[in-house]
C-alpha positions in Angstrom: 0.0 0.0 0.0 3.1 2.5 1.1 4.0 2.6 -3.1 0.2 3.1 -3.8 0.3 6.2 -1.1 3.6 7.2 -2.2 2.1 7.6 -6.2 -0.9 9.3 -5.0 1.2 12.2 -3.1 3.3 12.6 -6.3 0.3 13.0 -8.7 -1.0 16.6 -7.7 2.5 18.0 -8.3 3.3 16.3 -11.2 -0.3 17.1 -12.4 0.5 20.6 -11.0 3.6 20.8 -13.1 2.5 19.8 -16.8 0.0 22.0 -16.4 1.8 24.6 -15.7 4.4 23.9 -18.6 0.9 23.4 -20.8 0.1 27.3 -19.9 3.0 28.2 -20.6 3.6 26.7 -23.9 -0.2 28.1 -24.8 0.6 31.5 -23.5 4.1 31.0 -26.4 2.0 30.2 -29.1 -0.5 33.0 -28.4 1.9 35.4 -28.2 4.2 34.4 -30.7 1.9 35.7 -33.6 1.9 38.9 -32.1 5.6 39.3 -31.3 6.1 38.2 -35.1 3.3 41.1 -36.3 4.9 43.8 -33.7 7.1 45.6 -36.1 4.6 45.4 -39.1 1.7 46.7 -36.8 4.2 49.6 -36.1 4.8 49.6 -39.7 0.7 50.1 -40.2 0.0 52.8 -37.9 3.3 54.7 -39.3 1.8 54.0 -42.5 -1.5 55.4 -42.1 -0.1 58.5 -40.9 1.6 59.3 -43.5 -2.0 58.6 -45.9 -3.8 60.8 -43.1 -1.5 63.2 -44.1 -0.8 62.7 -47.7 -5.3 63.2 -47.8 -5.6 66.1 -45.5 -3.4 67.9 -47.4 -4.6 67.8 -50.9 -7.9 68.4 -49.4 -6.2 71.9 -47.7 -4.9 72.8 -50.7 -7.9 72.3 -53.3 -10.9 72.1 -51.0 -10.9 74.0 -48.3 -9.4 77.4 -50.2 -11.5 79.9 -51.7 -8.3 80.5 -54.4 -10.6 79.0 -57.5 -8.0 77.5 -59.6 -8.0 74.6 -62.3 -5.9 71.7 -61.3 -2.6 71.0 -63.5 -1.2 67.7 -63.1 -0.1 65.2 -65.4 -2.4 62.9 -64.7 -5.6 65.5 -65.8 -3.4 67.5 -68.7 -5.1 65.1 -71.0 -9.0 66.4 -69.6 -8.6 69.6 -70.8 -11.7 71.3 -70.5 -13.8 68.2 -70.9 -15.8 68.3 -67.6 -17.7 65.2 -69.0 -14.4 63.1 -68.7 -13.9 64.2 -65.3 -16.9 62.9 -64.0 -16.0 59.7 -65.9 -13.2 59.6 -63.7 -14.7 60.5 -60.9 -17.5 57.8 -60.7 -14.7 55.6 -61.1 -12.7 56.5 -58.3 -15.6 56.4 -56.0 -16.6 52.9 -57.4 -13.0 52.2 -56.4 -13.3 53.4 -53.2 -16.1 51.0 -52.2 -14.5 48.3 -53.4 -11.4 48.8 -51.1 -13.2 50.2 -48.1 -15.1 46.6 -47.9 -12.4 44.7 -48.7 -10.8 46.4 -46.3 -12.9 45.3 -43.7 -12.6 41.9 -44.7 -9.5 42.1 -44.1 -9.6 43.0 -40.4 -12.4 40.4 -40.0 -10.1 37.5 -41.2 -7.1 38.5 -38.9 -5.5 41.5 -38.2 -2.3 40.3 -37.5 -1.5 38.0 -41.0 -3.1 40.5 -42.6 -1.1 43.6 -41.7 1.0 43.8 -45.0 -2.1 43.6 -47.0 -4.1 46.2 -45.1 -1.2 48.1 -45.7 -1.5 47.9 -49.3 -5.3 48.6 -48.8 -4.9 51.7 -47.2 -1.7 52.9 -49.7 -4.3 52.4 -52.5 -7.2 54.3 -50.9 -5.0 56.6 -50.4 -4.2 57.5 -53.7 -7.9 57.1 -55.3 -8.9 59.6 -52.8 -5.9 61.9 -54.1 -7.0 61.5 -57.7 -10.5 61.5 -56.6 -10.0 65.3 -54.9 -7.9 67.1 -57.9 -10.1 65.9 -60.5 -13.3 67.1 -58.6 -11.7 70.6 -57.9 -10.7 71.0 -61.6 -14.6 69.8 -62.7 -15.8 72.1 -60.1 -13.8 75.2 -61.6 -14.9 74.3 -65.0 -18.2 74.3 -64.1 -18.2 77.9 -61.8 -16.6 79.8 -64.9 -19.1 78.4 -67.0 -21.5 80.3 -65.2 -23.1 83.8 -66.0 -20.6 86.3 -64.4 -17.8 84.4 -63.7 -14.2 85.0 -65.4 -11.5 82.2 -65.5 -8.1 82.5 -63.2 -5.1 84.8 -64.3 -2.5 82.2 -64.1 1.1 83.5 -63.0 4.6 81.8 -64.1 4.1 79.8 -60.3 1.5 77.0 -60.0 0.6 76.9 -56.2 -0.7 73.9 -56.2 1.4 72.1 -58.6 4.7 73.1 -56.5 3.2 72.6 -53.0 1.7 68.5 -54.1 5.4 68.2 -55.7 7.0 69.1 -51.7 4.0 67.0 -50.3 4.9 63.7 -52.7 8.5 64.0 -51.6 7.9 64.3 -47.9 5.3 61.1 -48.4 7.7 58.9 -50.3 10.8 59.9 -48.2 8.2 59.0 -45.2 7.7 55.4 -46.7 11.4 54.4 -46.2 10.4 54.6 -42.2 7.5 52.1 -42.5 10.1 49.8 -44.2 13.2 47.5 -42.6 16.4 46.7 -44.6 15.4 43.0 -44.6 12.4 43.6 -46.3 12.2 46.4 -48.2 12.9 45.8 -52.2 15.2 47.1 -54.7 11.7 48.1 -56.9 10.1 50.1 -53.8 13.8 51.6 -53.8 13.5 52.4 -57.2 9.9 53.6 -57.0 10.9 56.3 -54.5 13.4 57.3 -55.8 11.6 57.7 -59.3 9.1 59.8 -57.6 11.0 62.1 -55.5 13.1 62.6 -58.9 9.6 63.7 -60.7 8.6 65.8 -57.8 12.0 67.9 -57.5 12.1 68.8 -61.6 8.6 70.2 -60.9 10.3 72.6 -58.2 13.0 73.1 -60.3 11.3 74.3 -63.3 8.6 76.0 -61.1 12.0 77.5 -59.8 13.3 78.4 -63.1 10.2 79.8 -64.6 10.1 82.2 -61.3 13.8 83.0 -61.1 13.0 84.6 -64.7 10.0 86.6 -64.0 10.5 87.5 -60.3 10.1 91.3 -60.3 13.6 91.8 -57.8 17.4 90.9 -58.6 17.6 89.2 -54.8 14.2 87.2 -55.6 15.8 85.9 -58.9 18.8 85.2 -56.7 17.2 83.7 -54.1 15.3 81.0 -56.4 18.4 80.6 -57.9 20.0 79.1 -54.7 16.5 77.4 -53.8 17.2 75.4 -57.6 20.6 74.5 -56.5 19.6 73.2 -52.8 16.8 70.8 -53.9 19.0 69.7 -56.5 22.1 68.9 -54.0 19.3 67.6 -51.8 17.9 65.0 -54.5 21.2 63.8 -55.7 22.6 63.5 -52.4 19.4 60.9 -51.7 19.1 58.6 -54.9 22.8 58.4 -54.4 21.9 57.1 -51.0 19.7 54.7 -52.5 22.1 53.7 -55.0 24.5 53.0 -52.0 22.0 51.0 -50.0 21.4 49.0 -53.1 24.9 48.0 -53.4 25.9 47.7 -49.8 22.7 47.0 -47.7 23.1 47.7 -44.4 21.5 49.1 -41.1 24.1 52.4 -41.5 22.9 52.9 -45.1 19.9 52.4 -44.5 19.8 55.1 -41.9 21.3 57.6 -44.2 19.2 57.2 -46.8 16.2 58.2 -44.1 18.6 60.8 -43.1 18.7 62.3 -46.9 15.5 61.7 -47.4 14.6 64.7 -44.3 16.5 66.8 -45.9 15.5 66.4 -49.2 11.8 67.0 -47.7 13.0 70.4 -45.5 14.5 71.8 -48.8 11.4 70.9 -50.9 9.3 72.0 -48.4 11.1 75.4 -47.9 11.0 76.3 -52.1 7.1 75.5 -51.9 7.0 78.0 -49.4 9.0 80.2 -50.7 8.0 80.4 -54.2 4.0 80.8 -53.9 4.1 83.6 -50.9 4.5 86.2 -53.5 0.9 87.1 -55.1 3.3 88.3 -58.6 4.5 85.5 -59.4 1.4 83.1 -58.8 -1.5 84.8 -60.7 -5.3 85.6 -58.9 -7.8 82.6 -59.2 -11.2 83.0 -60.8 -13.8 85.7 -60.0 -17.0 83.8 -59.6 -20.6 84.8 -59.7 -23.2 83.9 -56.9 -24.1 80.8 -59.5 -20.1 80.0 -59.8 -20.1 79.8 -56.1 -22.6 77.6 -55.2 -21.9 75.5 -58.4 -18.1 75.4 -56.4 -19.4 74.7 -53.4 -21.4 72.1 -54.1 -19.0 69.8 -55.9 -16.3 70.5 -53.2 -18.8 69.9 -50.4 -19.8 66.4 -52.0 -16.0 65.0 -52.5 -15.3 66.1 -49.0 -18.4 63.9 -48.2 -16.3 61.3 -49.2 -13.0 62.1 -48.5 -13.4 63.1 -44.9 -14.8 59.0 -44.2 -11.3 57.7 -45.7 -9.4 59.9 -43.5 -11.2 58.7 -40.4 -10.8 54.9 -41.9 -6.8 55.9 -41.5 -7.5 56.9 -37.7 -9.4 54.2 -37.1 -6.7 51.7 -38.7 -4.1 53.2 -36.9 -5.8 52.6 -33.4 -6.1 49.1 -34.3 -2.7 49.2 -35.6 -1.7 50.8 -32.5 -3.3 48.4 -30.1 -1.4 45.5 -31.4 2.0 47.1 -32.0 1.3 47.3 -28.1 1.0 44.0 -27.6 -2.6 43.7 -26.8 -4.1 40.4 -27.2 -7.2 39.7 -29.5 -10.5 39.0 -28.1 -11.4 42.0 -26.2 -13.8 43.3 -29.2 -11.6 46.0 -31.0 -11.4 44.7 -34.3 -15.0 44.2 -34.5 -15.7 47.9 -33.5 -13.1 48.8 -36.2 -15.0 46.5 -38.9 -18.0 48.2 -37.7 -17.2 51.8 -38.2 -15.1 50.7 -41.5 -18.5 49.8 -43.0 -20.0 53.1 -41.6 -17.8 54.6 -43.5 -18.3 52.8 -47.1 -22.1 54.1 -46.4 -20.9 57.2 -45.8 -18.8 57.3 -48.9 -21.7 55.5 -51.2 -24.1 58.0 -50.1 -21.8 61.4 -51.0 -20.7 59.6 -54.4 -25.2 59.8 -55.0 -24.8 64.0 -54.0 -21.3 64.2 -55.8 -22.3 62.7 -59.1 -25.8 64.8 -58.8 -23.4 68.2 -58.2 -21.4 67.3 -61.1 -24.3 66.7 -63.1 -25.4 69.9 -62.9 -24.7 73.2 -65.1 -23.4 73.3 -68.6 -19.7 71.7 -69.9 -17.4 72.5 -72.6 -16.2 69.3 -74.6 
């Protein structure tokens, strides 16, 4: 009986111990996903920031001005006057917008964590819809306000506000990527594609530079713009040089540079934006509009903000989730399906502006 006694006083401890090393190993296996998905969470929230952004100021600088300007970009040269096209493109990009906003919350539904690098992608390609989305409805919007009894079209200057200040804003975005990357997983092609567009964004400063060093009314202005060309040049070949480097030699110290270029590159692009449209000269005056022009204006600018104000709170709300799992916060505790929730009250929202958008852009006469 003493062995049978023996065995019976050993059981609760042993019992006691496997299933403690059982928790334990659980408690591993729960966490292990997360301490895998930490960095790319980070990666997420750093990432919608920079969309947040990237929106809020396009939307500064086209809808929320009362400077009535048409839009020149490369990407709506070929429109012309054609307001017709415009909203073409515009019920596309809303359509588009839908699309991504639900799949987007699909997303989140089938797992935060595994998912991260694609709800990254999700929110980079909302991102720039919503950018195309906003010029072309401010450039259909001026179209349509001139066209209206009493209004006169802008007097444009040899400076394109807009053109120069979304030229800075690009650079400080894509330089920004390189922080929501690590040198083990970013690629030679997302190299290149920064580097591509920082490259397009400085040689519209420069030749918003040039065109302003020649008609700027003071020898110190001309000279001024002059140095501003030379800075953002220095600044631009100093960074794809850095890429180049990294390519070659990829390490943590390269790396580090190139992020280090890439501020300065942003501070001198920044400062010639500035610089270059605070003088009323050298930019023009926008449109003088009629009653009619006005609330033609406001009408299509109020509708895309109707839809680009639920894609910027879809970035907040991304980020919080992003946020709470970069902290290390386990699942379960009903977050994600609050986010899915309010991701879906925002494709409403956008669905139902897209109905009062196309209706605004409907309205008036066009030029073909």
């Amino acid at each position: 009986m003493a062995p049978e006694h023996g065995h019976e006083d050993q059981c609760p401890e042993e019992s006691k111990s496997a299933m403690e090393r059982n928790c334990h190993e659980e408690s591993l296996a729960a966490n292990a996903e997360y301490s895998v998905g930490l960095p790319e969470a980070r990666a997420l929230a750093l990432t919608c920031d920079l969309c947040q952004h990237r929106m809020q100021t396009v939307a500064d600088l086209l809808l929320l001005t009362s400077d009535t300007r048409p839009v020149r970009t490369a990407s709506l040269s070929v429109f012309g006057e054609s307001v017709s096209r415009c909203r073409e493109t515009v019920a596309s990009r809303t359509r588009g917008l839908t699309v991504l906003l639900r799949d987007l919350a699909a997303l989140i539904h089938r797992d935060t964590i595994t998912g991260i690098q694609e709800i990254r992608v999700c929110i980079e390609e909302i991102c720039d819809l919503v950018v195309s989305l906003t010029e072309c409805c401010a450039h259909a919007g001026y179209l349509l306000a001139v066209l209206q009894d009493g209004s006169s079209p802008e007097t444009p200057g040899p400076v394109d506000r807009y053109q120069l200040c979304r030229a800075a804003a690009e650079t400080e975005h894509k330089t920004g990527l390189l922080r929501t990357y690590r040198l083990h997983t970013v690629t030679a092609l997302q190299l290149t594609d920064i580097c591509i567009s920082v490259t397009e964004g400085a040689n519209v400063l420069t030749d918003g530079c040039l065109k302003a060093a020649d008609e700027a009314p003071e020898d110190n202005l001309r000279e001024q713009f002059r140095l501003c060309l030379k800075s953002v040049t220095a600044a631009v070949n100093t960074f794809c040089g850095s890429i180049k480097f990294l390519k070659d030699r990829p390490t943590e110290t390269n790396y580090r540079a190139c992020q280090v270029f890439g501020e300065a590159l942003t501070t001198a692009c920044n400062a010639l934006a500035v610089f270059a449209t605070q003088d009323p000269s050298l930019t023009g005056t926008g449109a003088k509009l009629s009653q009619t022009g006005r609330d033609t204006l406001h009408s299509v600018l109020s509708g895309c903000m109707g839809v680009v104000s639920p894609c910027v709170l879809v970035c907040a709300i991304v980020h919080g989730l992003a946020t709470t799992v970069a902290s290390g916060s386990c699942r379960g505790d009903g977050k994600e399906q609050t986010a899915i929730m309010k991701v879906q009250q925002c494709q409403a929202a956008v669905v139902r502006s897209a109905s009062r958008l196309e209706q605004a852009l409907g309205n008036g006469n066009e030029l073909t």
